[in-house]
C-alpha positions as a Markdown table, in Angstrom:
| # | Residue | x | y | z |
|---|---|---|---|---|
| 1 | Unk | 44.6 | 41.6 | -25.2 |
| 2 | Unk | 48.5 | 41.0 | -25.1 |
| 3 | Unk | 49.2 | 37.6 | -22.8 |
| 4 | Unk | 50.6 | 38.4 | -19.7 |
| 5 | Unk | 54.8 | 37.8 | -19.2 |
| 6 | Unk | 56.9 | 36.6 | -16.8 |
| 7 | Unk | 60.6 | 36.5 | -17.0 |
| 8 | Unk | 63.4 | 34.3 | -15.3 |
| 9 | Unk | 65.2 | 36.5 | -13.2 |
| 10 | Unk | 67.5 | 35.9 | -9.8 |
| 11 | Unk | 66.5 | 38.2 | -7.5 |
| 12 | Unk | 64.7 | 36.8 | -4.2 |
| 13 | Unk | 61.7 | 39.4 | -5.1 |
| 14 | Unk | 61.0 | 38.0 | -8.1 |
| 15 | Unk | 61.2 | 34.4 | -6.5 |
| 16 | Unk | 58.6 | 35.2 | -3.9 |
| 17 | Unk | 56.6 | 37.0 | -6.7 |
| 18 | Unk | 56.6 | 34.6 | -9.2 |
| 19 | Unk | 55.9 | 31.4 | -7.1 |
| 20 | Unk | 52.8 | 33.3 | -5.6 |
| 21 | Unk | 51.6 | 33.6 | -9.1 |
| 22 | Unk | 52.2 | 30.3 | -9.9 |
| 23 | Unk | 51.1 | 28.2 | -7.0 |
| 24 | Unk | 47.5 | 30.8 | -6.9 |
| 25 | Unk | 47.0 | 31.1 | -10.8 |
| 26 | Unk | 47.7 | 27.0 | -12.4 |
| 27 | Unk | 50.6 | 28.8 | -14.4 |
| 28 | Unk | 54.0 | 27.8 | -15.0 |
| 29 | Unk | 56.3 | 29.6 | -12.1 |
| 30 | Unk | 59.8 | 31.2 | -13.0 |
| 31 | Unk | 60.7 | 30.9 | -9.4 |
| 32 | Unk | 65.0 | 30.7 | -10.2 |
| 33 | Unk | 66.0 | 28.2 | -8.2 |
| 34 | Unk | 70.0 | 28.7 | -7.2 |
| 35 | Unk | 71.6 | 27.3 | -10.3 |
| 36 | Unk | 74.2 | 24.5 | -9.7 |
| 37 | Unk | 77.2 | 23.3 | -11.5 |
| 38 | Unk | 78.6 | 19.7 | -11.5 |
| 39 | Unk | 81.1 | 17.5 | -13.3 |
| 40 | Unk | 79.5 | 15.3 | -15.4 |
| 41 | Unk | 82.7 | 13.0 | -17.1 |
| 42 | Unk | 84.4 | 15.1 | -19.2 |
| 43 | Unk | 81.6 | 18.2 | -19.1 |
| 44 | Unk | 81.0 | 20.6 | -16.3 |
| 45 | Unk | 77.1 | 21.1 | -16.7 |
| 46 | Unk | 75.2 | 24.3 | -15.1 |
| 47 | Unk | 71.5 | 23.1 | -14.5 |
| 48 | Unk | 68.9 | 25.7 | -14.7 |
| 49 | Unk | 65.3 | 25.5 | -13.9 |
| 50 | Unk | 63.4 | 27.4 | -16.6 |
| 51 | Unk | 60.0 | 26.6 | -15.3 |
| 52 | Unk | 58.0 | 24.7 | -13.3 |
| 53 | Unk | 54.2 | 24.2 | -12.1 |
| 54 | Unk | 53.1 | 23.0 | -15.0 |
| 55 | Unk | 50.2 | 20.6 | -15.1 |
| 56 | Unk | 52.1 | 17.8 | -17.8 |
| 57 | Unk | 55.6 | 18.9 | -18.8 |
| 58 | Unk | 55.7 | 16.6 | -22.2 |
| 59 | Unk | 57.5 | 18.7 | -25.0 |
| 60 | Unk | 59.7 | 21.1 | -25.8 |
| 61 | Unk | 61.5 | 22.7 | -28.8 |
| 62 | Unk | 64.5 | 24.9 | -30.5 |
| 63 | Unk | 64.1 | 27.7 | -32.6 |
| 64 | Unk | 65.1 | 31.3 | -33.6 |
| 65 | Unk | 61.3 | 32.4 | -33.4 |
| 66 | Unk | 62.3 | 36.6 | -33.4 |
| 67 | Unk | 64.7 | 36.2 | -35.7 |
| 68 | Unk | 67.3 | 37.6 | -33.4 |
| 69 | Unk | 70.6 | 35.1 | -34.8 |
| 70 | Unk | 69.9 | 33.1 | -31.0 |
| 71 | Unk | 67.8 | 29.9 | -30.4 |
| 72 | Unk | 64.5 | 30.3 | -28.5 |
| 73 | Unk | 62.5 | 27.5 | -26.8 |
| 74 | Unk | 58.9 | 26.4 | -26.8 |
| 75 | Unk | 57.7 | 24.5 | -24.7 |
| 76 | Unk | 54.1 | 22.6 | -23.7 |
| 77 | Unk | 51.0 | 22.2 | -21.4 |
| 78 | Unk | 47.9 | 20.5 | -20.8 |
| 79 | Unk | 44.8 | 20.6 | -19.2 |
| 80 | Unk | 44.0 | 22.3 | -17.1 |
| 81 | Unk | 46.6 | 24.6 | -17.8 |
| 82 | Unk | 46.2 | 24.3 | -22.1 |
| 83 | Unk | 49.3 | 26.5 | -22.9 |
| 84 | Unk | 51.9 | 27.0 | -25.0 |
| 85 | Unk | 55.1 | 28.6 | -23.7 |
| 86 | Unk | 57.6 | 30.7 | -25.5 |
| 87 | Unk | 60.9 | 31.4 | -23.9 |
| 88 | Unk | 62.7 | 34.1 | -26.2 |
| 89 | Unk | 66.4 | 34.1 | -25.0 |
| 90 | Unk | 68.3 | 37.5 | -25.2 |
| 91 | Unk | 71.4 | 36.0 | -26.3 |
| 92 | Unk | 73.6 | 35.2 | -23.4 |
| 93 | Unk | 70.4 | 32.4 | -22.1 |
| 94 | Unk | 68.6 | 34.7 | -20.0 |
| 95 | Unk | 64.9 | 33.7 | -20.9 |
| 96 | Unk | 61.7 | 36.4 | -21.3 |
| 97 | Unk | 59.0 | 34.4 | -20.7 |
| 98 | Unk | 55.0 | 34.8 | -22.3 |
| 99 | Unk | 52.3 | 32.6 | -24.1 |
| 100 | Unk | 52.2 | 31.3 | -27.7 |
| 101 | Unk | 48.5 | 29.7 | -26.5 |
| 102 | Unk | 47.0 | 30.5 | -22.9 |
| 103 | Unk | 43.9 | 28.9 | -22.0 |
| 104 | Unk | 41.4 | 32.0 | -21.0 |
| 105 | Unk | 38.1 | 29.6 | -20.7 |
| 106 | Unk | 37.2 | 29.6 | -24.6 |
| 107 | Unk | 35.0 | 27.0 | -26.3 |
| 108 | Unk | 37.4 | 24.8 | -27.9 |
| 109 | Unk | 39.5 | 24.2 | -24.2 |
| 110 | Unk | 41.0 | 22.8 | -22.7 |
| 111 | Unk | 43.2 | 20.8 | -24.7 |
| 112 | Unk | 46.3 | 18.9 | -23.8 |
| 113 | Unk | 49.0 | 20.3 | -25.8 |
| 114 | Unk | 52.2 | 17.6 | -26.3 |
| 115 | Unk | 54.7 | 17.0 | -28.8 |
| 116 | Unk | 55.3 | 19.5 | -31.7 |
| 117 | Unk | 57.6 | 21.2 | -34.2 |
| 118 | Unk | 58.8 | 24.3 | -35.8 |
| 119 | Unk | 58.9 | 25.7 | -39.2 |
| 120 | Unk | 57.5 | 28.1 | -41.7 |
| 121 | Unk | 54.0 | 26.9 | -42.9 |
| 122 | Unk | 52.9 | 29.7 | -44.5 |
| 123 | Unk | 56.3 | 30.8 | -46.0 |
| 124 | Unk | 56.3 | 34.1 | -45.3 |
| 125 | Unk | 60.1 | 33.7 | -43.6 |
| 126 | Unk | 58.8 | 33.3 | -39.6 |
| 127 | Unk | 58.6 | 29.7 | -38.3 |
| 128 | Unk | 55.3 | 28.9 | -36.6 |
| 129 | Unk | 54.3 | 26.0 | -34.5 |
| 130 | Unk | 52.9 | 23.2 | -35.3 |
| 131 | Unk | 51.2 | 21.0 | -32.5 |
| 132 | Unk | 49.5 | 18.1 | -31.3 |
| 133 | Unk | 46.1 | 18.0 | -29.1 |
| 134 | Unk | 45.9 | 14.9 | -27.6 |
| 135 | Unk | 43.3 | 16.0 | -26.0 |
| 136 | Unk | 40.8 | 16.5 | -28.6 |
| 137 | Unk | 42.8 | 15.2 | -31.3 |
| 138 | Unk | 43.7 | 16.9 | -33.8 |
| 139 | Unk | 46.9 | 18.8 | -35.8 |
| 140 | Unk | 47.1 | 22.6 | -35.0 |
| 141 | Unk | 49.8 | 25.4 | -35.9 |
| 142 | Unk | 50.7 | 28.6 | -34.5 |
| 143 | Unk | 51.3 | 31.5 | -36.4 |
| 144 | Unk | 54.5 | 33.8 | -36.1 |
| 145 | Unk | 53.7 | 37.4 | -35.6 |
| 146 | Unk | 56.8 | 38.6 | -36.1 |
| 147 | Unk | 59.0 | 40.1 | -33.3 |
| 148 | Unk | 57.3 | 43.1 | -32.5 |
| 149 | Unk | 54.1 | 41.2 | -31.6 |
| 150 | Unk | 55.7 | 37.9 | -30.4 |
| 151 | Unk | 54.9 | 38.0 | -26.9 |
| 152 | Unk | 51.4 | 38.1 | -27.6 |
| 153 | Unk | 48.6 | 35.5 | -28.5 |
| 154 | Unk | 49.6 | 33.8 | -31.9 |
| 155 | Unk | 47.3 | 32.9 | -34.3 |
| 156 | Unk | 45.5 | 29.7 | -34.6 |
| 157 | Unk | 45.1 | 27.8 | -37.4 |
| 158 | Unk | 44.3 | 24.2 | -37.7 |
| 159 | Unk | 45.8 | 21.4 | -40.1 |
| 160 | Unk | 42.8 | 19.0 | -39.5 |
| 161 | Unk | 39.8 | 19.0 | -37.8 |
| 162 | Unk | 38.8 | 17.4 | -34.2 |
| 163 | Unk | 38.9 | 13.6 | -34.3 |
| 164 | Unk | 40.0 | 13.7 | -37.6 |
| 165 | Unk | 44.1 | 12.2 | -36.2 |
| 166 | Unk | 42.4 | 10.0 | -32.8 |
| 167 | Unk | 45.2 | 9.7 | -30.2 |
| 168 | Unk | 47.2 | 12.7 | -32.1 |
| 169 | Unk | 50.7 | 12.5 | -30.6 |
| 170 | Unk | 53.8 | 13.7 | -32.6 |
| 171 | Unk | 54.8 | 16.0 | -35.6 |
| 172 | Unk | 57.6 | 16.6 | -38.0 |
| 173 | Unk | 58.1 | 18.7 | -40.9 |
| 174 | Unk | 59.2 | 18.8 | -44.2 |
| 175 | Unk | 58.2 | 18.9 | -48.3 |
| 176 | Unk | 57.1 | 15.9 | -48.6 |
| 177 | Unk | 55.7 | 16.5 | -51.7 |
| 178 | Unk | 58.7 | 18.6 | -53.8 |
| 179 | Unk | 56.0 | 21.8 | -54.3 |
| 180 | Unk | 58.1 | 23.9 | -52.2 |
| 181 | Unk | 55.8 | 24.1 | -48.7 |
| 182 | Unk | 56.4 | 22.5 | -45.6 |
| 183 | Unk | 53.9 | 19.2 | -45.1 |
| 184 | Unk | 53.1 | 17.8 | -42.3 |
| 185 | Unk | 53.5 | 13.9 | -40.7 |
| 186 | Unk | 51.9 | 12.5 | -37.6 |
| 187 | Unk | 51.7 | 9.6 | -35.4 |
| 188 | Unk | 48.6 | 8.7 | -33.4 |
| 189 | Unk | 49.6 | 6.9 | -30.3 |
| 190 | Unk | 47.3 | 4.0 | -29.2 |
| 191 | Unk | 44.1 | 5.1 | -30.4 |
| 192 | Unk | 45.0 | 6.3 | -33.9 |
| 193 | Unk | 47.9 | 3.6 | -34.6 |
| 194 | Unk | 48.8 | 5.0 | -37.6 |
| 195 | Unk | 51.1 | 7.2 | -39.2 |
| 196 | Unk | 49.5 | 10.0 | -41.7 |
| 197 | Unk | 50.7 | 12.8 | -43.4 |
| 198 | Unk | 48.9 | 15.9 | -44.3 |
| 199 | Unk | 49.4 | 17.8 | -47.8 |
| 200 | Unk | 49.8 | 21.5 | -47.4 |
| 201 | Unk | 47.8 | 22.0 | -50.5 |
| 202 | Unk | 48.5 | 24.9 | -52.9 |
| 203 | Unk | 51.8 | 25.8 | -55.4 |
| 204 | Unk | 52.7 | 25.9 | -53.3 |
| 205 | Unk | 50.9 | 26.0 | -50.0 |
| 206 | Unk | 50.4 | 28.9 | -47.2 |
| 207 | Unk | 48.7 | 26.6 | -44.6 |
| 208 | Unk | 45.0 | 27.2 | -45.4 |
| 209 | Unk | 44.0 | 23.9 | -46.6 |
| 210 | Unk | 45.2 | 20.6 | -45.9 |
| 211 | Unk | 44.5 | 17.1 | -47.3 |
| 212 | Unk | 45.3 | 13.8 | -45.2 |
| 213 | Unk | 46.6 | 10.9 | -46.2 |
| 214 | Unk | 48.0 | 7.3 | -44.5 |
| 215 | Unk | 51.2 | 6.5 | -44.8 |
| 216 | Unk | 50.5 | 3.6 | -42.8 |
| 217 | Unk | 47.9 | 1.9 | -40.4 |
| 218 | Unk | 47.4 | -0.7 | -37.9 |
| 219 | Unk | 50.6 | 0.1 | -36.1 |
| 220 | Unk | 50.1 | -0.7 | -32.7 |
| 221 | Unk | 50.8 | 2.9 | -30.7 |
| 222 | Unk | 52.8 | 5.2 | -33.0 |
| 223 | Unk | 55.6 | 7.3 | -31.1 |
| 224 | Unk | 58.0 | 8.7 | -32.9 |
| 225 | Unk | 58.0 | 10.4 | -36.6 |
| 226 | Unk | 60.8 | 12.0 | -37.8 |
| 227 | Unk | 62.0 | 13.3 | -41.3 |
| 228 | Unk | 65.2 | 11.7 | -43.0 |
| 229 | Unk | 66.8 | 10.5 | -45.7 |
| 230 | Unk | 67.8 | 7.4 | -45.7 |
| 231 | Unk | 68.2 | 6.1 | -48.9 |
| 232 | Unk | 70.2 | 9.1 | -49.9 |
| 233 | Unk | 68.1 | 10.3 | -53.2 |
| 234 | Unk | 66.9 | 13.3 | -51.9 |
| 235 | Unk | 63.7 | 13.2 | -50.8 |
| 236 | Unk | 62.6 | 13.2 | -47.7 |
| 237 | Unk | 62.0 | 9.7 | -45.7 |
| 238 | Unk | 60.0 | 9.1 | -42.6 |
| 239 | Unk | 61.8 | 7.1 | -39.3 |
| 240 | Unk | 58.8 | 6.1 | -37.1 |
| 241 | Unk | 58.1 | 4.2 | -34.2 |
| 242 | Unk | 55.4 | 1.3 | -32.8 |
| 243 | Unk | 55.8 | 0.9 | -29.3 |
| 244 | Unk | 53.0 | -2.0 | -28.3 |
| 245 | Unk | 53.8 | -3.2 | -31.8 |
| 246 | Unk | 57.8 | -3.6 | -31.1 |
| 247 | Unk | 58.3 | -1.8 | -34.4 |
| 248 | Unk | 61.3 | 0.8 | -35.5 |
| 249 | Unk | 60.4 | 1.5 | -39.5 |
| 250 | Unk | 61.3 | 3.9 | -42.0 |
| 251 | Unk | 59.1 | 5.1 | -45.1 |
| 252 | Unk | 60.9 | 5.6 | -48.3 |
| 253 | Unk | 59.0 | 8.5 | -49.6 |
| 254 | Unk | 58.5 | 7.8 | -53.9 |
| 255 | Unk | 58.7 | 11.6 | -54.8 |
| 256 | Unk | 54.7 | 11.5 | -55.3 |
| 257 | Unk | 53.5 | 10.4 | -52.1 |
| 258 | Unk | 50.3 | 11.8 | -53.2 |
| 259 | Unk | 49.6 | 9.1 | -55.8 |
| 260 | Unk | 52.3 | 6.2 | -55.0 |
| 261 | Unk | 52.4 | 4.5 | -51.4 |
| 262 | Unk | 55.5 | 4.6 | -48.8 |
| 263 | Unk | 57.3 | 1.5 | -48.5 |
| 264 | Unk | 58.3 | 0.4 | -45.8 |
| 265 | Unk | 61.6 | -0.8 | -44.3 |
| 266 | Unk | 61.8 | -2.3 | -41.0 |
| 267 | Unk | 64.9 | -1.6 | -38.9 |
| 268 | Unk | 63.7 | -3.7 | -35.8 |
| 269 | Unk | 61.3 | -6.1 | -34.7 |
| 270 | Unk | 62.0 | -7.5 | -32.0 |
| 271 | Unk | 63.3 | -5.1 | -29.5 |
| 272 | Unk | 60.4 | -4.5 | -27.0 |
| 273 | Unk | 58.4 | -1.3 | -26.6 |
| 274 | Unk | 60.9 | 1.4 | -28.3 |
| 275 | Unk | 59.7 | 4.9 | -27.9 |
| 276 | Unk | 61.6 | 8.0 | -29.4 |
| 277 | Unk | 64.8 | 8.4 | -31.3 |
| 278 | Unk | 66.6 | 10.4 | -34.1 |
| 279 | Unk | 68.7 | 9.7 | -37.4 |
| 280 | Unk | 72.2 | 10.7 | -36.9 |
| 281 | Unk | 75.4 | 9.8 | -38.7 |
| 282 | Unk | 76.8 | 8.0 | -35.5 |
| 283 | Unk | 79.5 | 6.5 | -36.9 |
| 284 | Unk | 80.8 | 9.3 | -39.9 |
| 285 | Unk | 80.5 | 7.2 | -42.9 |
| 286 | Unk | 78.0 | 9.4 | -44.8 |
| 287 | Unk | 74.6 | 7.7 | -44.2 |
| 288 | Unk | 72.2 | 8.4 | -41.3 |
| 289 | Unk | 72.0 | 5.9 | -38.5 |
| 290 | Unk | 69.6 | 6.0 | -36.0 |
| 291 | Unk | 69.7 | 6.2 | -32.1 |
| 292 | Unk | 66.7 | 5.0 | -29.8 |
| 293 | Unk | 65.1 | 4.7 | -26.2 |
| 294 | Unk | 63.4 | 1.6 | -25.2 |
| 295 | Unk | 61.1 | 0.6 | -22.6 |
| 296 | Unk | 58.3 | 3.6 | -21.7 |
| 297 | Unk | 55.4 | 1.7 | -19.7 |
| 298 | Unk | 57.0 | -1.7 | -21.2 |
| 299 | Unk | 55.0 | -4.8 | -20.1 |
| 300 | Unk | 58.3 | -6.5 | -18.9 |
| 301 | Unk | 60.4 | -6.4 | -15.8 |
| 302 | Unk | 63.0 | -3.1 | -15.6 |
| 303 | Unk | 66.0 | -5.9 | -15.9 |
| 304 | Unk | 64.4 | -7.4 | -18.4 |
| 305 | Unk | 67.0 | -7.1 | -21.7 |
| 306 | Unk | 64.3 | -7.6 | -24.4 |
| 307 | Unk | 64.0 | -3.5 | -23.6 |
| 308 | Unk | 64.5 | -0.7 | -20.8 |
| 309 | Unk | 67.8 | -0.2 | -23.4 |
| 310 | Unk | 69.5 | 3.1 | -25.5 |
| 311 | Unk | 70.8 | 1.6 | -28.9 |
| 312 | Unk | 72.0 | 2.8 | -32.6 |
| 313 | Unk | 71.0 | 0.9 | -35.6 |
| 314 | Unk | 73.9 | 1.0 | -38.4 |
| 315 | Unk | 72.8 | 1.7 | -41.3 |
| 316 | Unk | 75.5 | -1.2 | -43.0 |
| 317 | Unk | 76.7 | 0.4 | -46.6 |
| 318 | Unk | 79.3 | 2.3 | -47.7 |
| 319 | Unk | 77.6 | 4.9 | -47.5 |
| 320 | Unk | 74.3 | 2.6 | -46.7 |
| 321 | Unk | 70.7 | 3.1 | -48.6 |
| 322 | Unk | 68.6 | 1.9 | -45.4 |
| 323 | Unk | 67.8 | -1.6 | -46.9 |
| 324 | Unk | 70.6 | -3.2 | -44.0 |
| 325 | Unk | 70.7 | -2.4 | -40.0 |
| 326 | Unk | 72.7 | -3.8 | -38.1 |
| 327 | Unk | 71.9 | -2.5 | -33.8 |
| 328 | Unk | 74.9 | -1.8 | -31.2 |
| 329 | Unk | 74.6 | -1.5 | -27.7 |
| 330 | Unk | 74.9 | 1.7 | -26.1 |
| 331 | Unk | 73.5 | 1.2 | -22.6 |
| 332 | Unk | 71.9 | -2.3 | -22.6 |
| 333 | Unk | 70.5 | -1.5 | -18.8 |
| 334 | Unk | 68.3 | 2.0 | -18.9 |
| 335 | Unk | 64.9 | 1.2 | -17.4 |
| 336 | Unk | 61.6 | 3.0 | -19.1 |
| 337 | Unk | 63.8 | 4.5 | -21.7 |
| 338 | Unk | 62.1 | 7.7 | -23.2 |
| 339 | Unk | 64.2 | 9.4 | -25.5 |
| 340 | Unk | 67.6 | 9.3 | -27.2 |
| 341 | Unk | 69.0 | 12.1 | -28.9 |
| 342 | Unk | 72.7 | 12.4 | -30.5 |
| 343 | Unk | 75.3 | 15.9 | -31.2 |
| 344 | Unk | 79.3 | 15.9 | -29.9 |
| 345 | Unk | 78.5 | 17.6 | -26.5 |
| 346 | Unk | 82.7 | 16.8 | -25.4 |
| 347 | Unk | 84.2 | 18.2 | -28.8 |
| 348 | Unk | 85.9 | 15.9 | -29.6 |
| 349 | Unk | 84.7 | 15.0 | -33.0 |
| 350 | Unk | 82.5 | 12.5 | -33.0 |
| 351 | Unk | 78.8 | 11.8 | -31.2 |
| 352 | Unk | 77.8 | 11.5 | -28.2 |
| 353 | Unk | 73.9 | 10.1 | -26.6 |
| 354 | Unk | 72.0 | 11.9 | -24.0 |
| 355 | Unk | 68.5 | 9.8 | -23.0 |
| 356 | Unk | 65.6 | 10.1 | -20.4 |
| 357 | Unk | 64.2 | 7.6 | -18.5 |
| 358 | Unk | 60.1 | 8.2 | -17.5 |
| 359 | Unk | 58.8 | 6.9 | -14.1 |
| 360 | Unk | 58.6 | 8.2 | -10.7 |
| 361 | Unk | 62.6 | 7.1 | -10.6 |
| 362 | Unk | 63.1 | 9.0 | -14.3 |
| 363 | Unk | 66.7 | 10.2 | -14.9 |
| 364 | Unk | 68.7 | 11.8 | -17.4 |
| 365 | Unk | 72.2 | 10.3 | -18.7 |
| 366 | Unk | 74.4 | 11.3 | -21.5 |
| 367 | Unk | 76.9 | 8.4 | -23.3 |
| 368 | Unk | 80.2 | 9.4 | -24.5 |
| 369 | Unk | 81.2 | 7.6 | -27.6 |
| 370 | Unk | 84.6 | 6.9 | -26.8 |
| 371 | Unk | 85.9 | 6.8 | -30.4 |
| 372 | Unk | 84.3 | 3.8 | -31.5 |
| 373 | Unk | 80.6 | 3.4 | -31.6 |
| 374 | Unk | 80.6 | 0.3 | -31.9 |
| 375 | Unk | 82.6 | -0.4 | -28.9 |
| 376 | Unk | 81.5 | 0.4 | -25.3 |
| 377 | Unk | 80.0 | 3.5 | -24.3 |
| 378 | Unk | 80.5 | 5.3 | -20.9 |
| 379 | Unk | 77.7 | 6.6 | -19.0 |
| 380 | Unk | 77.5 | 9.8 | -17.0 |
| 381 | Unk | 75.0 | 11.1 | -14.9 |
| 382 | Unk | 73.6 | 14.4 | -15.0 |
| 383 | Unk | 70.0 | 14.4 | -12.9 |
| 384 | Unk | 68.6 | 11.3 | -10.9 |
| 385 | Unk | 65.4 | 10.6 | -9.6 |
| 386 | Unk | 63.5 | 13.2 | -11.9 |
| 387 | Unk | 60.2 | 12.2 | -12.4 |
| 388 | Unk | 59.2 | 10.9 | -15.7 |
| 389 | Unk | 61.6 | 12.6 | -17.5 |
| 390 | Unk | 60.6 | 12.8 | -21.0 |
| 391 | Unk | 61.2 | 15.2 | -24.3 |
| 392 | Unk | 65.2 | 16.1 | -24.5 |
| 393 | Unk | 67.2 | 18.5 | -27.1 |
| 394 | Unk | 70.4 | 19.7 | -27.8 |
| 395 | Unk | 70.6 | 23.4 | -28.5 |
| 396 | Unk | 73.6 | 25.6 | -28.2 |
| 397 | Unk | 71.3 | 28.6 | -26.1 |
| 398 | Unk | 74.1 | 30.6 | -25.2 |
| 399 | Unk | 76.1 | 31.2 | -28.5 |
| 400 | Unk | 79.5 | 29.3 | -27.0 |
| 401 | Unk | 80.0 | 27.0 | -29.4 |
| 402 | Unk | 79.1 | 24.1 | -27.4 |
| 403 | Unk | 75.8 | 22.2 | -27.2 |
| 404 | Unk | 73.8 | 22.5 | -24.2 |
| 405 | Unk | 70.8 | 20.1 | -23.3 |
| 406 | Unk | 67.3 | 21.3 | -22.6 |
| 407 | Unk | 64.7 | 18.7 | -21.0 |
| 408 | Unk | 61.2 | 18.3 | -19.6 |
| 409 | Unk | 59.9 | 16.2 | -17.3 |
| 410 | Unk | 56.3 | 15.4 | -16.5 |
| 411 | Unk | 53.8 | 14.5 | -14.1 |
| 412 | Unk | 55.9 | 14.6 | -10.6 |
| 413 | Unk | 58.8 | 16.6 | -11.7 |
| 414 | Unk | 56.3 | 19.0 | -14.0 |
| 415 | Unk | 58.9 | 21.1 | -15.3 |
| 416 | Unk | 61.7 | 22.2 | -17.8 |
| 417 | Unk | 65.4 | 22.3 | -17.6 |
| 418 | Unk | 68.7 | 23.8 | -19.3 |
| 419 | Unk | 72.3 | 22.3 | -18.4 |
| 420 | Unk | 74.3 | 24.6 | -20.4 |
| 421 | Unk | 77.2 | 22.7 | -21.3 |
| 422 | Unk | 79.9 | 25.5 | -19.7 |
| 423 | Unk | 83.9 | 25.3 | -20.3 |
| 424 | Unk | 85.8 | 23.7 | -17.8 |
């Protein structure tokens, strides 16, 4: 049976119609909210509450999932709640709103659905879903129906069985392996403490069978993984985080990760608790950098500088091969630091920061790089006191040319948000 919809629309009926729903049924409300539209420096941001009464806002993600030439979002739930949300958006970001996953009572929920990513899996030119379970641990994917049947229940499929990934937390995608399928790579948070990655096996593979293997264990509480290449030879390399362990790293992947290990480059070890950032080219020399958040649930004071900071590692070279970092300041005061992502939200050529900060005091900021990276940054506001905001992306939703920023926000705030970056 097709998952029920509900779509954001401003009319006061729907309001009353959908918070009813919402507040009666545990599901996500698309109550509109008026809209409001600030200056934020040198931006004038329109905030837009997609959804909200959620049971833990943690993760959300960009992606044309009808294949309409537009960027739809996904976005995640957990228990009691256990569902996925897809937000297809019509083009001019007006969202129609259904379920990728809703929990309906079965055997295997609930489950506490968190981080995840998008591609195609089982290449048949639709990109799926695939997702964490923190709950249960494990790696799951989604399958695209295509757009006639997207609004209803996709089809699960799992890339490794309960327990198999303990403390299952984030994903990223790419062929590790050089067979032509998308792979999979995981962290494991504080109970796994490792980073694994799981062979799509076949030649290549359609997502039916999957083999794990470490890439790397005893890291205490692995946060981010993220696909890049550092070194420039291309094949695809592996950015990942230890919070409790006070480790940013990246894996050079050999070309057979199958039969030869990762090795391992460490970017920095001494900045406390660092959490999740992103390779970027931050300074335009032709290598990828990386930007990243410090201090999520860090065992030190908020003032305390050994975290609670935003900063870029340089990845020193011209271009660089990720053997030489050197870090720059971008905000060396940002208490329970989340997230850092980087795109040119001003358009003015070069790259500019957003970041959330968790807690019951959680914000969002964006940095514009002033020309210089390496110089100061300036900081602008764009929501304060949001409870522990978390997961951020940049996304151009509307089709203007400009990117906009999408966010969620978790227990207290329990929802997600869209400033659309609008002209001025």
């Amino acid at each position: 049976m097709p998952c029920p919809k509900f779509s954001l629309v401003a009319t006061a009926l729907s309001a009353m119609l959908f918070a009813s729903h919402g507040a009666n049924s545990g599901e996500p409300s698309a109550d509109p909210e008026p809209s409001r539209t600030f200056d934020s420096g040198p931006l004038k941001l329109t905030e837009t509450r997609l959804l909200f009464n959620y049971t833990y806002s943690y993760a959300c993600a960009a992606a044309d999932l009808d294949g309409d030439g537009d960027l739809d979002l996904t976005s995640a739930d957990a228990e009691p709640n256990s569902n996925l949300y897809l937000l297809v958006n019509d083009g001019q970001g007006r969202f129609q709103h259904s379920f990728i996953q809703k929990h309906v009572g079965e055997a295997d929920q609930p489950i506490r659905l968190e981080r995840h990513a998008i591609g195609d899996i089982n290449r048949d030119g639709r990109p799926d879903v695939v997702i964490v379970d923190n709950l249960r641990w494990d790696v799951r994917w989604f399958e695209n129906p295509g757009k006639e049947a997207i609004a209803k229940p996709w089809k699960l499929h799992r890339v490794c069985p309960e327990k198999d990934l303990p403390g299952s937390y984030d994903v990223a995608l790419a062929d590790l392996d050089g067979d032509g399928d998308l792979d999979v790579a995981a962290s494991s948070w504080r109970f796994g403490n490792r980073f694994d990655w799981f062979e799509n096996v076949g030649a290549p593979g359609r997502g039916d069978e999957w083999v794990r293997h470490v890439i790397a264990d005893k890291m205490s509480e692995t946060r981010t993984i993220v696909v890049a290449d550092f070194n420039r030879d291309g094949k695809p390399d592996l950015l990942g985080t230890a919070r409790t362990g006070n480790q940013v790293v990246w894996y050079a992947n050999s070309g057979r990760p199958t039969a030869q290990p990762w090795t391992r480059h460490t970017i920095d070890a001494e900045t406390k608790f660092p959490a999740h950032g992103h390779p970027v080219d931050l300074d335009g020399d032709g290598d990828l950098d990386v930007v990243m958040a410090f201090g999520i649930a860090a065992g030190v004071a908020n003032d305390d500088p050994s975290s609670h900071q935003i900063a870029w590692y340089e990845n020193v070279g011209k271009p660089g091969l990720g053997t030489d970092w050197k870090k720059h300041s971008i905000a060396p005061g940002f208490p329970q630091g989340f997230e850092a992502v980087a795109g040119d939200l001003d358009g003015d050529g070069d790259m500019d920061v957003v970041a959330t900060a968790w807690t019951k005091q959680g914000r969002i900021a964006w940095f514009e790089n002033n020309g210089d990276p390496r110089g100061q940054w300036t900081e602008h506001k764009i929501k304060d006191d949001w409870s522990n905001a978390v997961t951020v992306i940049l996304a151009d939703l509307d089709h203007d040319g400009r990117l906009d920023i999408v966010a969620c926000a978790e227990r207290g705030a329990n929802e997600i948000r869209w400033w659309r970056n609008a002209p001025k």
